[in-house]
C-alpha positions as CSV (number, residue, x, y, z in Angstrom):
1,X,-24.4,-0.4,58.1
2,X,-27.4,1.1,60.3
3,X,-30.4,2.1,57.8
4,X,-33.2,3.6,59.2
5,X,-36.0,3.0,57.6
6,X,-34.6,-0.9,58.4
7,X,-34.8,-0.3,61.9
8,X,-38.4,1.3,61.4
9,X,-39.5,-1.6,59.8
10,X,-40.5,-4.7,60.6
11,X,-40.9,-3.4,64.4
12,X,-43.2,-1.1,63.8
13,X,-44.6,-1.6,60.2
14,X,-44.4,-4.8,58.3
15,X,-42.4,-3.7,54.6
16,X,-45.6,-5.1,53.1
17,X,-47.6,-2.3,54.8
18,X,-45.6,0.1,54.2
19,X,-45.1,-0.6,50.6
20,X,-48.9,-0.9,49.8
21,X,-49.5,2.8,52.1
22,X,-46.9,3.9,49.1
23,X,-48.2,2.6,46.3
24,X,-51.8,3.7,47.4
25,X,-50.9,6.6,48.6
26,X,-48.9,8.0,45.6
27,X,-51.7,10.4,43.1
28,X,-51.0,9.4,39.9
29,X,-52.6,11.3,36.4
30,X,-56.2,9.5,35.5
31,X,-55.8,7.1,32.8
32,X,-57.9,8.8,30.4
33,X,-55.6,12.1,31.1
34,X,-52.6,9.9,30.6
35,X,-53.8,9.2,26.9
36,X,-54.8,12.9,26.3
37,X,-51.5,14.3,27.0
38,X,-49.2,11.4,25.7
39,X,-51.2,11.7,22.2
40,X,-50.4,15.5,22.5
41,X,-46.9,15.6,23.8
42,X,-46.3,13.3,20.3
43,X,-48.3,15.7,18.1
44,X,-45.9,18.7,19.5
45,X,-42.6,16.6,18.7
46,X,-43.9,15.8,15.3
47,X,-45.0,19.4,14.8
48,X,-41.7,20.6,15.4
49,X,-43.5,22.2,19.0
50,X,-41.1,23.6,21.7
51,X,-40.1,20.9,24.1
52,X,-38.2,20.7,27.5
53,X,-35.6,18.5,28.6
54,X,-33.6,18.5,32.4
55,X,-30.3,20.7,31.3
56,X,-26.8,19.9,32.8
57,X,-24.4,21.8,33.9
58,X,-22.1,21.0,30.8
59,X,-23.8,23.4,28.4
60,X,-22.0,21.6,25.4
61,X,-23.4,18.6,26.1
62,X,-26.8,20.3,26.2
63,X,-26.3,21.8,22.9
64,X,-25.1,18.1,21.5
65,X,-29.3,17.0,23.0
66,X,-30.3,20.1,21.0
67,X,-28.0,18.7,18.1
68,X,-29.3,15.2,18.0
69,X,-33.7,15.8,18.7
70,X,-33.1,18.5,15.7
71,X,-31.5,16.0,13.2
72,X,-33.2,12.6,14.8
73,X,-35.7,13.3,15.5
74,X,-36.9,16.7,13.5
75,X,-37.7,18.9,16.4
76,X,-35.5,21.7,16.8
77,X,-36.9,23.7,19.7
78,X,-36.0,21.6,22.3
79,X,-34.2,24.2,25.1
80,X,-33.2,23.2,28.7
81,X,-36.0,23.8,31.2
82,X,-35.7,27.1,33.3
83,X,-36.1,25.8,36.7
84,X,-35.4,21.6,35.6
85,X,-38.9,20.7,36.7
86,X,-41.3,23.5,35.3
87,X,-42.3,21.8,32.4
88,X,-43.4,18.0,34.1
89,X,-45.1,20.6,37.0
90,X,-46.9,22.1,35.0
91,X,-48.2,19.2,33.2
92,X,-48.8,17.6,36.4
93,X,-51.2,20.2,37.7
94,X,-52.7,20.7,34.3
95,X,-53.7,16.8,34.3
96,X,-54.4,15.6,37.2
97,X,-55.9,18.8,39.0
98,X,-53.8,18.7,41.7
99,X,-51.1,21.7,42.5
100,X,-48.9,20.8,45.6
101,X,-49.4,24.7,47.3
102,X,-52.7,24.5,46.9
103,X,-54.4,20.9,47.0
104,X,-51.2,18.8,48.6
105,X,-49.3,19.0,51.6
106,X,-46.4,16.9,52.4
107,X,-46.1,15.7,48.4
108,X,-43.7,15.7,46.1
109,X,-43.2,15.5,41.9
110,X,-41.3,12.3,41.3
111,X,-40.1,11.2,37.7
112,X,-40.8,7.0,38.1
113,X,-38.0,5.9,35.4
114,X,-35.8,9.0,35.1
115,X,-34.2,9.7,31.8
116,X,-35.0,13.5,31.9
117,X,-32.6,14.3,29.1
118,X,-35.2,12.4,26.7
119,X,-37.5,14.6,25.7
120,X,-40.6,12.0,25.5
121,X,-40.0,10.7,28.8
122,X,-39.3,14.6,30.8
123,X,-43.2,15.3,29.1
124,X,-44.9,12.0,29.6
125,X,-47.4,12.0,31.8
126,X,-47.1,8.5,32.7
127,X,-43.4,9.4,34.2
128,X,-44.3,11.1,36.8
129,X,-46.2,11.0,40.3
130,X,-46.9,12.3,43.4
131,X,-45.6,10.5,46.2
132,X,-45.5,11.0,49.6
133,X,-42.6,13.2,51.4
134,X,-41.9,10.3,53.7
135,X,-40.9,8.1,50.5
136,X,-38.5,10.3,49.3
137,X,-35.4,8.5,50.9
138,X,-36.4,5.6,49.0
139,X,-37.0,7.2,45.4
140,X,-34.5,9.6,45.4
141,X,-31.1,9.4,43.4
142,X,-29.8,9.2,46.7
143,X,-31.4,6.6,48.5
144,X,-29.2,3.6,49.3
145,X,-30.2,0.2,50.7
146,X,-32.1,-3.2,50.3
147,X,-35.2,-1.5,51.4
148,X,-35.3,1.4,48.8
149,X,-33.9,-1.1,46.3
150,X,-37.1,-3.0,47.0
151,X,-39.8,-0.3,46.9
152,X,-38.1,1.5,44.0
153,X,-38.8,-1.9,42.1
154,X,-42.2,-2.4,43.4
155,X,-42.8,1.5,42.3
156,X,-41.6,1.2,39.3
157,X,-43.4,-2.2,38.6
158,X,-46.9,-1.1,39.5
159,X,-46.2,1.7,37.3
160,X,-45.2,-0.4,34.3
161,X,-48.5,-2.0,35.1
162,X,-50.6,0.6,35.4
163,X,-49.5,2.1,32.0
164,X,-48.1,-0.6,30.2
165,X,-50.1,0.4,26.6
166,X,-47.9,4.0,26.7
167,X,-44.7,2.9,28.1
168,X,-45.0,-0.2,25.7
169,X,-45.2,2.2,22.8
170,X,-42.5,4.5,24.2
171,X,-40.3,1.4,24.0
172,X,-41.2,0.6,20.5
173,X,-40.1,4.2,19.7
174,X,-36.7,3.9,21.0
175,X,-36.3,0.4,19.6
176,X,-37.0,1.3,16.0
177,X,-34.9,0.9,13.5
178,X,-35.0,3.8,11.8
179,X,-34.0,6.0,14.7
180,X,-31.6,3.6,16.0
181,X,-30.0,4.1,12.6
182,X,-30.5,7.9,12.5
183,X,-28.6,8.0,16.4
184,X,-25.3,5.7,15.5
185,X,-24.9,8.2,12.2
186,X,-25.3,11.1,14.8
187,X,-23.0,9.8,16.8
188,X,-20.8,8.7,14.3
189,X,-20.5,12.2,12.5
190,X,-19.7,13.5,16.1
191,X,-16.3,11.9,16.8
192,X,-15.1,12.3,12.7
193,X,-16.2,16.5,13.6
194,X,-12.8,17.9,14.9
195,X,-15.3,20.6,16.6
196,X,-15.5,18.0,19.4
197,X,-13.1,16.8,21.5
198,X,-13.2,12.2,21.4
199,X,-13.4,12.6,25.4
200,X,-16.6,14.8,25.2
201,X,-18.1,12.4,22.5
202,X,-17.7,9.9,24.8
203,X,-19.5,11.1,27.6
204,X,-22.1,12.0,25.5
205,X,-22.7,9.2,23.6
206,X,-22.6,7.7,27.0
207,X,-25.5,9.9,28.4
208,X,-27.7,9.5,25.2
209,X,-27.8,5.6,24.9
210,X,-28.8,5.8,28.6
211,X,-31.6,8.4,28.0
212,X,-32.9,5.9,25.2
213,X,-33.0,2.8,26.6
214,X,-36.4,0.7,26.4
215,X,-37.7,1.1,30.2
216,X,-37.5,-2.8,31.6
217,X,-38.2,-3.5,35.2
C-alpha cells in the first residue's frame, strides 16, 4: 500500500514536526469561552431549549433520537440540523471570534471525538476545532493509515488534555446511573412496541450506545 503522506514524511518533514505544526496550528475555543458555553449548552437542555443533533438519512431513526432526548433526558425540541453543521458553526464563530470567510483561509470545522447524534457532544464547544486543510486526510472519517491513525490519537489526546475538567464531566453524565437506567428502559419499551420493526431497534440501539459512550483515548 503506497500512502502519501508516508512518502511525504520522514523525507521531507520528520512525523514529530509535522504533528506539533498540527497541533499548534489548530484554533481551538479560549478556555474561559469553553466554560461559558458548555455551562450554557447544559442550562438549554435542562430548560427544555431547542437543540441540534447531525440527522441521517433514515428519518425513523432520527425520530427514535427525538424519542429517547424527550423521555431521557426531558428535552423535546431536539430537531435535525438544517445544513448538519449550522449549529457547531455557529457556535464556533460566536466563541472563538473566528468565521472561516472572513478571518480564516485554508481551515476547516472538525468535530475531535464525533458522536454528532448526542446532542451534548454536537454543541460542546470543546468538540470542535479548527484545523488546518492540509490535515484533513488524517481527521477525516475517511482517512486510512498508520500515520492518520497516529495523529488522530495525538489530536484527540491533546484535546482530552486541554479540556479534561468538561469532557471529564461529560463522561460522568453518560455514565450515570440514572440515565443508564432511563436508556435500557427506552430501549427496552422499543422492541416489546410492534410500531417498530426488531431489525430497526437493532440498528438503533446500535447507534445510540455508540453516541453515549464515555470518550477514552
Amino acid at each position: 500500500m503506497i500512502d502519501a503522506y508516508e512518502a511525504l514524511i520522514p523525507e521531507y518533514i520528520s512525523e514529530e514536526e509535522f504533528f506539533r505544526f498540527g497541533l499548534e496550528k489548530t484554533i481551538y475555543i479560549p478556555d474561559h469561552q469553553v466554560e461559558k458555553g458548555w455551562e450554557a449548552l447544559k442550562l438549554k437542555l435542562k430548560g427544555n431549549k431547542p437543540l441540534f443533533m447531525r440527522g441521517g438519512k433514515d428519518a425513523v431513526g432520527n425520530q427514535l433520537y427525538f424519542e429517547f432526548y424527550a423521555r431521557v433526558l426531558k428535552n423535546e425540541q431536539v430537531k435535525k440540523d438544517p445544513s448538519n453543521s449550522q449549529a457547531p458553526t455557529k457556535m464556533m464563530e460566536d466563541l472563538s471570534g473566528y468565521k472561516k470567510s472572513k478571518d480564516l483561509r485554508n481551515y476547516q470545522l472538525n468535530p475531535i471525538f464525533a458522536r454528532s447524534k448526542n446532542i451534548l457532544c454536537f454543541n460542546a464547544p470543546w468538540n470542535f476545532a479548527y484545523t488546518p486543510n492540509i490535515l484533513d486526510p488524517l481527521l477525516s472519517v475517511d482517512g486510512r493509515g498508520e500515520l492518520a491513525k497516529a495523529y488522530k490519537k495525538a489530536f484527540q489526546t491533546h484535546c482530552y488534555e486541554k479540556f479534561k475538567p468538561y469532557i471529564d464531566e461529560f463522561n460522568e453524565m453518560m455514565n450515570n446511573t440514572h440515565f443508564l437506567r432511563e436508556t435500557d428502559e427506552y430501549l427496552h419499551n422499543l422492541y416489546d412496541n410492534s410500531m417498530h420493526k426488531k431489525e430497526t431497534v437493532e440498528v438503533f440501539e446500535k447507534s445510540l450506545r455508540e453516541e453515549i459512550a464515555p470518550i477514552v483515548v
